[in-house]
C-alpha positions in Angstrom: 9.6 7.7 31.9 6.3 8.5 33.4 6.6 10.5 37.2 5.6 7.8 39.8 6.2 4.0 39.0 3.7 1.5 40.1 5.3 -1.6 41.9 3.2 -4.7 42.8 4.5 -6.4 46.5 3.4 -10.2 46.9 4.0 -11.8 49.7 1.8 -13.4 52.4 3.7 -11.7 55.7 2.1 -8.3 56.2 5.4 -7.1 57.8 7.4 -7.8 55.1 4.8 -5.6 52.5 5.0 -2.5 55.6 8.9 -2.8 55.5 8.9 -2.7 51.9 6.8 0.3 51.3 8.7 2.0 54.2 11.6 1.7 51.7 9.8 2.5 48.4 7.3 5.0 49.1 9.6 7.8 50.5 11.2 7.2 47.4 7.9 8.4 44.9 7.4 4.7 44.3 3.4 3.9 44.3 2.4 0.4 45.8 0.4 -2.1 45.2 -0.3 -4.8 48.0 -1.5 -8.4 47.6 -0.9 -11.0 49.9 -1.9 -14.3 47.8 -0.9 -15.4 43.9 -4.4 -15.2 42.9 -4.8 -11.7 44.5 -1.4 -10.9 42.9 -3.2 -11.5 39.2 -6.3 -10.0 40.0 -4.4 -6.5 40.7 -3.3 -6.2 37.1 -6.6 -6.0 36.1 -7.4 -2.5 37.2 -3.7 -1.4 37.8 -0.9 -0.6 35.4 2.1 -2.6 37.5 5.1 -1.4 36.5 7.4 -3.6 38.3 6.5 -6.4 40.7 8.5 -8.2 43.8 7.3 -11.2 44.7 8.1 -13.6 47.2 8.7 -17.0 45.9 7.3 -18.9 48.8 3.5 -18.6 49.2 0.5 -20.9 50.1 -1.8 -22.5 47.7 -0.1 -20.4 44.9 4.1 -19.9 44.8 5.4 -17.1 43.5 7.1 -19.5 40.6 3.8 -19.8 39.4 2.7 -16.5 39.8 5.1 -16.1 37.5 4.6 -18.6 34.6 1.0 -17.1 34.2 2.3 -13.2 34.1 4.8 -14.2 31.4 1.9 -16.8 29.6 0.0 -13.6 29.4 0.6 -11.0 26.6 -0.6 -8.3 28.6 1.9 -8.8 31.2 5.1 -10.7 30.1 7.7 -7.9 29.9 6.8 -6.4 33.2 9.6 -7.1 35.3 9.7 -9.6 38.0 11.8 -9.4 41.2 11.9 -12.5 43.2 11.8 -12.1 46.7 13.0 -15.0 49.2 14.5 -16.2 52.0 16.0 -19.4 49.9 19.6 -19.6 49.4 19.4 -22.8 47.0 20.8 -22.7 43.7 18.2 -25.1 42.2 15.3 -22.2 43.2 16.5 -19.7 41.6 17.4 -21.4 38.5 13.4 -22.6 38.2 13.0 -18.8 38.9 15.5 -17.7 36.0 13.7 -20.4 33.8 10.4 -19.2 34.6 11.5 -15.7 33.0 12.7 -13.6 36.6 14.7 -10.7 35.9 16.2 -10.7 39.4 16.3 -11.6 43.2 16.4 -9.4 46.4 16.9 -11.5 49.7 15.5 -11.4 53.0 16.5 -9.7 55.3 16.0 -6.6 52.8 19.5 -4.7 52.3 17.3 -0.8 52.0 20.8 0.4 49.5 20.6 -2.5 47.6 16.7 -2.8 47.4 16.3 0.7 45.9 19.5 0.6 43.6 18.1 -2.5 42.2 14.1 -1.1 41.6 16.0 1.9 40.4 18.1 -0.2 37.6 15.4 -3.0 36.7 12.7 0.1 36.2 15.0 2.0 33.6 15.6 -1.3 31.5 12.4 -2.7 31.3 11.5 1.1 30.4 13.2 0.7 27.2 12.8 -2.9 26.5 9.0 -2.0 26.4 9.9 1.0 24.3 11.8 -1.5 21.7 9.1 -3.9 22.1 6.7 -1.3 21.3 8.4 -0.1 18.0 8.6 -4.1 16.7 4.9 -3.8 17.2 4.5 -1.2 15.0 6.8 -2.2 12.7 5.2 -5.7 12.4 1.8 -3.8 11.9 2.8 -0.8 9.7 4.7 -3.6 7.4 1.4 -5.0 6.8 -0.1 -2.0 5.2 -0.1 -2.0 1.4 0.8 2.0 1.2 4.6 3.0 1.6 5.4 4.6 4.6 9.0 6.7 5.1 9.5 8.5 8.2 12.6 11.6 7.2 14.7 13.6 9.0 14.4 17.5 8.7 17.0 17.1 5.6 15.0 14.1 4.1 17.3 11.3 4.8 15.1 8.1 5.7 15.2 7.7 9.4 12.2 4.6 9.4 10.2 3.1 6.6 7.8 -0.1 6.1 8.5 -2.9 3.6 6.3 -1.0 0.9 8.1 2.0 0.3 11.3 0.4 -0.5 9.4 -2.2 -2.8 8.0 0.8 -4.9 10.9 2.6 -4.9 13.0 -0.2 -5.5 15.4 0.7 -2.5 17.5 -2.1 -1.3 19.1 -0.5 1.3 17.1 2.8 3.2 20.2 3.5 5.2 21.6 7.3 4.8 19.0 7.8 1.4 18.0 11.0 1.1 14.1 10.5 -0.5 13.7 13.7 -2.2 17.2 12.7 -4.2 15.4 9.2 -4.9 12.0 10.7 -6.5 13.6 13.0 -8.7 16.5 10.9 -9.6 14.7 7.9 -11.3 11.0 8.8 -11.2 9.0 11.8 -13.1 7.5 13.8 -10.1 4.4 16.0 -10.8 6.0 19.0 -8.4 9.2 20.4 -9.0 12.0 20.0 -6.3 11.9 23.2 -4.7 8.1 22.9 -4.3 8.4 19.6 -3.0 11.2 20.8 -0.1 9.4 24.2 0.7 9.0 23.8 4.3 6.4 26.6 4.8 3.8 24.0 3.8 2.7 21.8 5.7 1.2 19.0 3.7 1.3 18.5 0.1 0.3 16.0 -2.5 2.0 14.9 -5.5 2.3 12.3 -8.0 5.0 9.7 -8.3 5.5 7.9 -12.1 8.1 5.3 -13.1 8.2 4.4 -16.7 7.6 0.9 -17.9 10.9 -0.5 -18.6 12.5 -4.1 -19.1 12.7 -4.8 -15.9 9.6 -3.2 -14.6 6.2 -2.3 -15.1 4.7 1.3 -15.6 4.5 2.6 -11.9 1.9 5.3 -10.6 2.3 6.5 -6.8 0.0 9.2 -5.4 2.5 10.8 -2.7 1.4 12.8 0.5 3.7 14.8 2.5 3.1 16.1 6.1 5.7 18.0 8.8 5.5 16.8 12.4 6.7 19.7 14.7 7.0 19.8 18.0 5.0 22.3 20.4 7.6 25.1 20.1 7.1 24.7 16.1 10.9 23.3 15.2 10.4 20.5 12.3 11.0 16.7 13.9 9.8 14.8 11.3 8.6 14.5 7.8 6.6 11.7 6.9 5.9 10.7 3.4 3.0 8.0 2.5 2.6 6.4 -1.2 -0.1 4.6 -2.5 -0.6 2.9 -5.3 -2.9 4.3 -7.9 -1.3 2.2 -10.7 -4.1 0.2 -11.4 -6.7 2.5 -11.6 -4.9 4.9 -13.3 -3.8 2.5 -16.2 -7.8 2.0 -16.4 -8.3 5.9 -16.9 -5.6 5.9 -19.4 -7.6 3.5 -20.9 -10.6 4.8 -21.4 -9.3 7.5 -21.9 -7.5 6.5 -25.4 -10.7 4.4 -26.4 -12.6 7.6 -26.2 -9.9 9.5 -28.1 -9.9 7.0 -30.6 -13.5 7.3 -30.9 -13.9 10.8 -31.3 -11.4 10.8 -34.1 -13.4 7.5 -36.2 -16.2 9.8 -35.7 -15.0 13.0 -36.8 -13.7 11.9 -40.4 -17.4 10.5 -41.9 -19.4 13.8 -39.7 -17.3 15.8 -41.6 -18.0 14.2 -44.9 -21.7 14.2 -44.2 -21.9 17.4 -42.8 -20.0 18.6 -46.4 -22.2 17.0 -48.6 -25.4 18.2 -46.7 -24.3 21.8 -47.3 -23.9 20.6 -50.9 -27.3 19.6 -51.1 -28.7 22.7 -49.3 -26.4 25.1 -52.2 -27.9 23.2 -55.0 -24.8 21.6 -56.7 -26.8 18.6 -56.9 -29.7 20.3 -58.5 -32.7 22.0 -57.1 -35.0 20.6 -54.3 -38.9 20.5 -53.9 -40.0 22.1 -49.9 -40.3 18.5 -48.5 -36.4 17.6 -49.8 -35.2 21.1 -48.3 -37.3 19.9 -44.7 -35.6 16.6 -44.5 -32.1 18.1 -45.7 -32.5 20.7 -42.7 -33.6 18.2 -40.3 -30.7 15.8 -40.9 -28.4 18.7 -41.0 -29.4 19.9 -38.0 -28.7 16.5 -36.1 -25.3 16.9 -38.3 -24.6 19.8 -36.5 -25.5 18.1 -32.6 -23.5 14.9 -33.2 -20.7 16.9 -34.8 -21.1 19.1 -31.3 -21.1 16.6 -28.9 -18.0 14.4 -31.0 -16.1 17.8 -30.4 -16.9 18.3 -26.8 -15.6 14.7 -26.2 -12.3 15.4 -28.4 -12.2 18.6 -26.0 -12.7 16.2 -22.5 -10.2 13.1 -23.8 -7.4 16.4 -24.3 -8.1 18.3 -21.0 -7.7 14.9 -19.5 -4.8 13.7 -21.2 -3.0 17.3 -19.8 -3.9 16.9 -16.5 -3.0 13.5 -15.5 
């Protein structure tokens, strides 16, 4: 929790604002005055309220409906409300509870129980926004189309998004150590104790999973970073796939068009390139200077194609190793 808490005190009485920060401020509190609804609203504008007490019973704008707008609005509808009154009536504070308060302090202010109850409403709302905070990025990070797994130090899965355990086909992230995953039912492109080497920061790595009867043929390009704190100790290690499949099956493709190619083109060169030698030896009988020209010249663009057919044989294998 951050050092100084901001509350916001409504009320139209300007004693009842001076008593209040008599109580609050000694205690680190920072305050925030406004003696109207409509001022009330305005303050959030260029303030970060942390907690506000407002008094229930105000001119041209009550404190209930000071409240319906803070909790209408995104921006403000889990900071916490206190309702402040005078009002004993069991039918006002229900319209309060059902207008989203999170408490009441009465008047004449009790200074124990007005600080124990700032205290106790400022430490929940702390980590109902925290919760609230992680649903958003949850909500946000299950949108994205790469997988996402958050590990311990020894790999288990501590946080994920909705794509890594479709990739992976994990039903069920809890107490799955990742690294076990990978190397149990996929072929990984670095071995295991390159993968958990914990000297290296960030690594990158391929993921494949073989076409099978229930599945198609899977391709994952993997990254792998450590998240440390300041004093260096690991915290974190984060692990994000993306799909490649797609484009890869495209290379693989290509790739075997070209192959096939190369070898369709090989078999006749070769057969040509034989007989010109033939020709240029004689075994077909002697030639006149304008035969031998044209024998050279077509031999010679033998010898190019043949070149450039091998070079391509050379790329399709290089390529075929690599990936």
């Amino acid at each position: 929790m951050k050092d100084k808490s901001v509350i916001l005190v409504v009320d139209d009485q300007f004693q009842n604002i001076e008593l209040l920060e008599a109580y609050l401020i000694p205690q680190g509190y920072e305050i925030v005055k406004a003696a109207s609804g409509q001022e009330a609203l305005e303050k959030f504008v260029h303030n970060k309220i942390d907690l506000v007490l407002l008094d229930i019973m105000m001119p041209k704008m009550s404190g209930l409906e000071v409240l319906e707008k803070l909790r209408a609005d995104k921006k403000t509808r889990l900071i916490p409300v206190v309702m402040v009154t005078a009002l004993k009536e069991t039918e006002d504070k229900v319209k309060a509870l059902e207008a989203g308060c999170d408490d009441f302090i009465s008047k004449p202010f009790d200074k124990v129980e007005l600080l124990a109850r700032v205290k106790s409403i400022l430490k929940i709302s702390y980590y109902l926004r925290q919760l609230d905070e992680k649903k958003q990025f949850k909500a946000v990070v299950d949108k994205i189309s790469d997988g996402i797994a958050i590990c311990s130090p020894d790999y288990l899965i501590k946080d994920n998004n909705e794509a890594l355990l479709k990739y992976l086909n994990i039903a069920n992230p809890a107490n799955v150590n990742l690294v076990e995953t990978l190397f149990k039912n996929y072929a990984v492109s670095i071995n295991k104790e390159a993968l958990m080497d914990l000297k290296v920061a960030h690594k990158t790595f391929d993921i494949v999973g073989e076409k099978t009867e229930t599945r198609e043929a899977l391709y994952l390009e993997a990254n792998l970073d450590l998240i440390k704190n300041s004093a260096g100790e690991l915290l974190s290690i984060v692990f994000i796939l993306r799909d490649v499949t797609t484009g890869r099956t495209e290379e693989f493709i290509k790739q075997d068009a070209l192959t096939l190619i190369s070898h369709k083109l090989s078999m006749p060169l070769g057969v040509i390139s034989g007989k010109i030698t033939l020709l240029q030896d004689g075994l077909y009988g002697p030639l006149n200077g304008e035969q031998k020209e044209a024998i050279e010249a077509v031999s010679k663009q033998s010898f190019l194609l043949i070149s450039i057919v091998e070079k391509l044989l050379g790329f399709t294998i290089v390529r075929s190793h690599s990936s």
